[in-house]
FITIKE-549697 format. One record per residue: y, x, z of N, C-alpha, C, CB in turn; residue number from 1; chain; residue in one letter. Coordinates in Angstrom, 3 decimals. Atoms other than C-alpha are relative to their C-alpha. Last residue first. Glycine has a CB too. Example, Ala and Ser with C-alpha at 12.3 -4.5 7.8 and 13.67 -1.06 7.14 Angstrom:
2
ROKE      n_v      n_u      n_w     ca_v     ca_u     ca_w      c_v      c_u      c_w     cb_v     cb_u     cb_w   k c r
ROKE   -1.190   -0.820   -0.060   -1.060   13.670    7.140    1.090   -0.770    0.730    0.462    0.414   -1.415   2 A S
ROKE   -1.190    0.890    0.000   -4.500   12.300    7.800    1.200    0.900    0.000    0.027   -0.992    1.246   1 A A
// end
This chain:
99
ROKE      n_v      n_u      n_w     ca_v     ca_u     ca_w      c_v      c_u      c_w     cb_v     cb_u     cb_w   k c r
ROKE    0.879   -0.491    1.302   60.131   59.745   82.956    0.303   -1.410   -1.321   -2.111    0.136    0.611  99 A X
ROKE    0.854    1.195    0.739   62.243   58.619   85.929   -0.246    0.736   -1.470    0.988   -1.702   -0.163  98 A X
ROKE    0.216   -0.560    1.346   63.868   61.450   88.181   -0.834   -1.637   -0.369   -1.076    1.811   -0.086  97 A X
ROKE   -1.025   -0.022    1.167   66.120   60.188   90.895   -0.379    0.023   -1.358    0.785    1.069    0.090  96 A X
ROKE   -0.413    1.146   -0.259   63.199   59.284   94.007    1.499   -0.010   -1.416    0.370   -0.079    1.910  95 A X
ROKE   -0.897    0.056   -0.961   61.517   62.626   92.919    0.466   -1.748    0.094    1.232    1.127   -0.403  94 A X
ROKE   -1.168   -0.655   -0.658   58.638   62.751   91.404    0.741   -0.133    0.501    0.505    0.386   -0.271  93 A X
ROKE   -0.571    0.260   -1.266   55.548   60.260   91.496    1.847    0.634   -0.688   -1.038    1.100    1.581  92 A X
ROKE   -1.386   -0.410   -0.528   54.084   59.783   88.040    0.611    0.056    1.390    0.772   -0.733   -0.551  91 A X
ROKE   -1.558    0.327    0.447   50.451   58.703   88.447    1.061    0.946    0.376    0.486   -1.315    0.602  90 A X
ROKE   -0.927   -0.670    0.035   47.155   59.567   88.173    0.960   -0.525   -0.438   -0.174    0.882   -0.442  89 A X
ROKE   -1.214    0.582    0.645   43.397   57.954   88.179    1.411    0.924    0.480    0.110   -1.699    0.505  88 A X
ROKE   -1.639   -0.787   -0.194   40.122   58.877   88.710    1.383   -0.740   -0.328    0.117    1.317   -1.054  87 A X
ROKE   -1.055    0.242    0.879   37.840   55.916   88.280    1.008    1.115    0.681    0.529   -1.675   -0.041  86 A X
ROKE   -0.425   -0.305    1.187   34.426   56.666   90.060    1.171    0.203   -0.699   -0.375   -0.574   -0.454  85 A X
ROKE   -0.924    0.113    0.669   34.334   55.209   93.758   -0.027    1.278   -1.211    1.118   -0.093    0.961  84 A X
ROKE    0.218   -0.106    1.478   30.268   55.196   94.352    1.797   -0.202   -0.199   -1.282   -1.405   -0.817  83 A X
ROKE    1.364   -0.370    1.261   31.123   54.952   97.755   -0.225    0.553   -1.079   -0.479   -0.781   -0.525  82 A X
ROKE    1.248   -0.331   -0.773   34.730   53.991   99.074   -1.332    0.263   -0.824   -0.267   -1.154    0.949  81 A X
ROKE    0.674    1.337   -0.173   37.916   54.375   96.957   -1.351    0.686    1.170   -0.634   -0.807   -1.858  80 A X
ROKE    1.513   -0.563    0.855   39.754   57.241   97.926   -0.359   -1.110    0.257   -1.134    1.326    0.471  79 A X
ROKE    1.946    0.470   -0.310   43.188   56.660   98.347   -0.832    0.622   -0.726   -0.570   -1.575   -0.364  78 A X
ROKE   -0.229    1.268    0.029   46.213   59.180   96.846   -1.086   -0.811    1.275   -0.237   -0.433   -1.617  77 A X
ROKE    1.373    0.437    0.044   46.069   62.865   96.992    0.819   -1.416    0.681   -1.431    1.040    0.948  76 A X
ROKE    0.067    0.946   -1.025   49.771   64.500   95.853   -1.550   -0.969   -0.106    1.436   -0.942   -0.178  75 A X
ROKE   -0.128    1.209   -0.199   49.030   67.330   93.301    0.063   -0.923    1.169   -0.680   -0.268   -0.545  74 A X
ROKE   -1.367    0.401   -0.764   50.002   70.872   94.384    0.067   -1.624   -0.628    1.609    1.180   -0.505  73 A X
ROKE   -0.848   -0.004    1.058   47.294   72.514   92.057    1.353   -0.110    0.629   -0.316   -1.084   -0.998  72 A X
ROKE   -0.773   -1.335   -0.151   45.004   72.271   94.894    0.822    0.642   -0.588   -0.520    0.749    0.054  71 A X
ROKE   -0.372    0.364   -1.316   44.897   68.263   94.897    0.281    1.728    0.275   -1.325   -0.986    1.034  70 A X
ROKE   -1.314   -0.191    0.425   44.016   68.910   91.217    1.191    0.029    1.388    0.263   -1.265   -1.102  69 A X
ROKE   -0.746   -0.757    1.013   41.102   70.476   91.736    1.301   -0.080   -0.453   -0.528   -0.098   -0.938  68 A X
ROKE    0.420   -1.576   -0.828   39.691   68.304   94.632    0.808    1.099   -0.505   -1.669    0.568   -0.269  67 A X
ROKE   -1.555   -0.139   -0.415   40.679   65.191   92.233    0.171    1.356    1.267    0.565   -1.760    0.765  66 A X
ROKE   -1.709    0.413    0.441   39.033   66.257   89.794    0.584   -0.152    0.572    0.479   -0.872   -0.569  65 A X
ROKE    0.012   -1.800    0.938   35.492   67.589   91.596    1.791   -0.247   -0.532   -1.669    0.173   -2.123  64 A X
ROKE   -1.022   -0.695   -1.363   36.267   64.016   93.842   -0.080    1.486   -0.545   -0.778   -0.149    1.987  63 A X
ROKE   -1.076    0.503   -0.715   35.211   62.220   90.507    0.876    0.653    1.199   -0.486   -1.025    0.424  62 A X
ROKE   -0.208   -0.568    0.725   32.100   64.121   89.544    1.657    0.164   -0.005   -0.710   -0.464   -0.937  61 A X
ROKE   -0.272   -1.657   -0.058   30.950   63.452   92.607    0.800    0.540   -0.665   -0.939    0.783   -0.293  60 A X
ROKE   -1.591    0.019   -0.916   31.588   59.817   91.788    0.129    1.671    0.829   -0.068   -1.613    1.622  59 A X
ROKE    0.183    0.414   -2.154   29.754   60.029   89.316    0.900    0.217    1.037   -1.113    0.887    0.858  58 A X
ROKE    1.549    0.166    0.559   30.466   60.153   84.785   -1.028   -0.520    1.987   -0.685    2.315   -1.021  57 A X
ROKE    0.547   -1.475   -0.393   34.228   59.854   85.997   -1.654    0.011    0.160    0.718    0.502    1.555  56 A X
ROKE    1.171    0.294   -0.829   35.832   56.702   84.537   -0.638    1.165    0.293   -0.935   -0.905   -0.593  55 A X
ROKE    1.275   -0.185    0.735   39.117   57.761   83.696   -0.664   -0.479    0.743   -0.491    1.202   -0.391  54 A X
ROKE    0.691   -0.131   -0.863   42.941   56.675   84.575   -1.410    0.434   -0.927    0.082   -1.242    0.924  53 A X
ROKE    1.193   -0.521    0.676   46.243   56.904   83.410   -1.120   -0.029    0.873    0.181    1.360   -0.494  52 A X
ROKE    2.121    0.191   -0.427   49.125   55.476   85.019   -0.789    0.481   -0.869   -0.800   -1.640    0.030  51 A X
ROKE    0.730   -1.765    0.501   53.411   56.558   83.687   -1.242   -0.544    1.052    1.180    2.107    0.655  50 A X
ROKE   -0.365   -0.212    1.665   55.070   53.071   84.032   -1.279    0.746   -0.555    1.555    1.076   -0.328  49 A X
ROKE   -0.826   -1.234    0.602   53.652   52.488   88.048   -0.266   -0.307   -1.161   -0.331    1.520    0.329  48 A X
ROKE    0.199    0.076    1.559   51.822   49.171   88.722    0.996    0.596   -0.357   -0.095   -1.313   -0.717  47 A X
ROKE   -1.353    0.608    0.831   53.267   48.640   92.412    0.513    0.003   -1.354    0.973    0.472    0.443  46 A X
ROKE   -0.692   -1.698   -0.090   50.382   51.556   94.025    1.446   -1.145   -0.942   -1.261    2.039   -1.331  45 A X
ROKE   -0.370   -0.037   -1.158   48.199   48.192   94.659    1.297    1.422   -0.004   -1.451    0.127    0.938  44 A X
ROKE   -0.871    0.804   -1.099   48.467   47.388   91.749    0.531   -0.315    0.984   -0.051   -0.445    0.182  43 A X
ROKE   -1.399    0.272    0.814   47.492   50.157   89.826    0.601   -0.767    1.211   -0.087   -1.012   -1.646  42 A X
ROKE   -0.601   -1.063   -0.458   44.308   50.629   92.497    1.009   -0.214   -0.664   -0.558    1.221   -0.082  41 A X
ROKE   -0.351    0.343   -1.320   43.187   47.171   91.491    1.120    1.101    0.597   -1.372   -0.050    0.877  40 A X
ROKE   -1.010    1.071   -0.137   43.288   47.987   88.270    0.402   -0.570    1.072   -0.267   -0.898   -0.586  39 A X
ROKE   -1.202   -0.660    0.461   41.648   51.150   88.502    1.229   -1.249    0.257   -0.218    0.540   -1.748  38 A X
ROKE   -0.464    0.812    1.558   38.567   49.431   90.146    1.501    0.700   -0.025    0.099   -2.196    0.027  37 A X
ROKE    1.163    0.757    0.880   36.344   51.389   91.897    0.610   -0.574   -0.635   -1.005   -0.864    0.503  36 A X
ROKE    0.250    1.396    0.018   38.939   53.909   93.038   -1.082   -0.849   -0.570    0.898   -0.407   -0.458  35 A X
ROKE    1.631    0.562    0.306   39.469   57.401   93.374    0.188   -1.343    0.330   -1.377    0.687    0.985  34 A X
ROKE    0.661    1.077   -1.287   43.368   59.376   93.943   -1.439   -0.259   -0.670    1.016   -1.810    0.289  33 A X
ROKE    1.249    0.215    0.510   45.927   60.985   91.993   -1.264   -0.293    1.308   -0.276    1.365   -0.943  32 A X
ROKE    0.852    0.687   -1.253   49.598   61.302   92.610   -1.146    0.200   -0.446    0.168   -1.556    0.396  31 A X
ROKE    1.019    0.979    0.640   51.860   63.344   90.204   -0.450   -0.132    1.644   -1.323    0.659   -1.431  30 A X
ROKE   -1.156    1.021    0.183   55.853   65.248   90.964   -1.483   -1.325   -0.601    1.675    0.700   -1.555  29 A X
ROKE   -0.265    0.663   -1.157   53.597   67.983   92.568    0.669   -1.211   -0.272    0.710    0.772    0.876  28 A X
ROKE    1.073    0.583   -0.514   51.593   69.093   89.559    0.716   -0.613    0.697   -1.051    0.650    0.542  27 A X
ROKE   -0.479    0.154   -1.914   54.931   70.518   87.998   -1.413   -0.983    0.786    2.064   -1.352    0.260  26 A X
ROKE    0.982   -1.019   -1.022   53.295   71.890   84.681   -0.070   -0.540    1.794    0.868    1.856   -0.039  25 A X
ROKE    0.089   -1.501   -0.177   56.297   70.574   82.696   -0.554    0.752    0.842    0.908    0.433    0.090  24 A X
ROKE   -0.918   -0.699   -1.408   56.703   67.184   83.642    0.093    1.280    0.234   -0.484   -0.345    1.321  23 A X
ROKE   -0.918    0.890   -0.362   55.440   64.964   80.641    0.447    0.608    1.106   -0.423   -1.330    0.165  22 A X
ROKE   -1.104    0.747    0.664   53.884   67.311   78.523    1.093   -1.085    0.752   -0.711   -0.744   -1.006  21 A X
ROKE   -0.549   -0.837    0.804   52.253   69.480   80.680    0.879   -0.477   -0.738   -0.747    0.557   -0.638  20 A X
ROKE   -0.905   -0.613   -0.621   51.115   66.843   83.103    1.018    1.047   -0.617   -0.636    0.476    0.875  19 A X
ROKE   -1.230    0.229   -0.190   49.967   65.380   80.296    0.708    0.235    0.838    0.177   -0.779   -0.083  18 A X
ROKE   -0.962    0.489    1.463   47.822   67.916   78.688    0.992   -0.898    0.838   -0.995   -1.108   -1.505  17 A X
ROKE   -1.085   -1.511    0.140   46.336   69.327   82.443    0.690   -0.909   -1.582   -1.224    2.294   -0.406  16 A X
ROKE   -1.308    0.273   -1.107   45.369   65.264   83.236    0.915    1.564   -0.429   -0.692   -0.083    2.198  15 A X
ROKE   -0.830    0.814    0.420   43.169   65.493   79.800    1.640   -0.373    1.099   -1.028   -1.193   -0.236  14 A X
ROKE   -0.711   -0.509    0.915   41.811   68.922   80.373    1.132   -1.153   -0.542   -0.984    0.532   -1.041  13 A X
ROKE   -1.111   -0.610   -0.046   40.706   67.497   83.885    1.011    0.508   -1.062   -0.306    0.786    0.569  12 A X
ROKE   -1.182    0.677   -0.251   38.998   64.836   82.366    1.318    0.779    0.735   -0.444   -1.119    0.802  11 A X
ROKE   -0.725    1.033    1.522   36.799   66.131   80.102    1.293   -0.330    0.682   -0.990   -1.844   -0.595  10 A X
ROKE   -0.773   -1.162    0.726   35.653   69.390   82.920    1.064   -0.975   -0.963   -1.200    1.171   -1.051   9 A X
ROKE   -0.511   -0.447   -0.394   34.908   66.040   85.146    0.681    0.884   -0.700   -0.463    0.139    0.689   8 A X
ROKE    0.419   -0.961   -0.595   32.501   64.564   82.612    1.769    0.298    0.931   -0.776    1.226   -1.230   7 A X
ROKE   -0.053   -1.492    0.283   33.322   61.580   81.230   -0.127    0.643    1.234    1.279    0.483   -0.697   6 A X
ROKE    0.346   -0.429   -1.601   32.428   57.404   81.077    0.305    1.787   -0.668   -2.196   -0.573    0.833   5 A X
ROKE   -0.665   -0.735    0.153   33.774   55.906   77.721    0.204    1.104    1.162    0.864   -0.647   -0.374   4 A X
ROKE   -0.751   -0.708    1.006   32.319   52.763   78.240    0.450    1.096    0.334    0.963   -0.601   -0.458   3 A X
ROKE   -0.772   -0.890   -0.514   30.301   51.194   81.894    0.330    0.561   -1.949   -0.919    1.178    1.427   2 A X
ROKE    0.221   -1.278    0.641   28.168   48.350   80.923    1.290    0.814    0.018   -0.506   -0.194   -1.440   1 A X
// end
């Protein structure tokens, strides 16, 4: 049983808050991507500090977010295959900055 599943509009307002707070607007210094399992995806990305992820109500709903943020000047990650759901977003920026 799937928890805490959201709408696309839910989850962008939640990636705009911390991008805002933690990098000052700068879309480009984030990653974001689709996965079926988040955790997998973490790990494979070397289980960044700064991760967040949602379940995205479909996986349509899912490439709507990252579509949106990918024009922002976010960096696009993998895409899981199929039904991939789990948005997710990490810290990138520069190779000096650490959050």
């Amino acid at each position: 049983m799937r928890l805490n599943i959201m709408k696309s509009s839910e989850i962008n307002l939640e990636i705009e808050e911390i991008v805002k707070s933690r990098s000052e607007g700068v879309y480009s210094k984030w990653r974001i991507g689709r996965a079926n399992s988040p955790f997998d995806a973490k790990e494979q990305h070397g289980n960044p500090n700064d991760w967040h992820d949602w379940d995205a109500d479909t996986a349509d709903e899912a490439i709507e977010t990252v579509d949106y943020f990918v024009d922002k000047g976010m960096r696009k990650e993998g895409i899981g295959s199929g039904g991939s759901d789990f948005v997710y977003i990490f810290f990138s920026g520069s190779p000096q900055e650490e959050l």
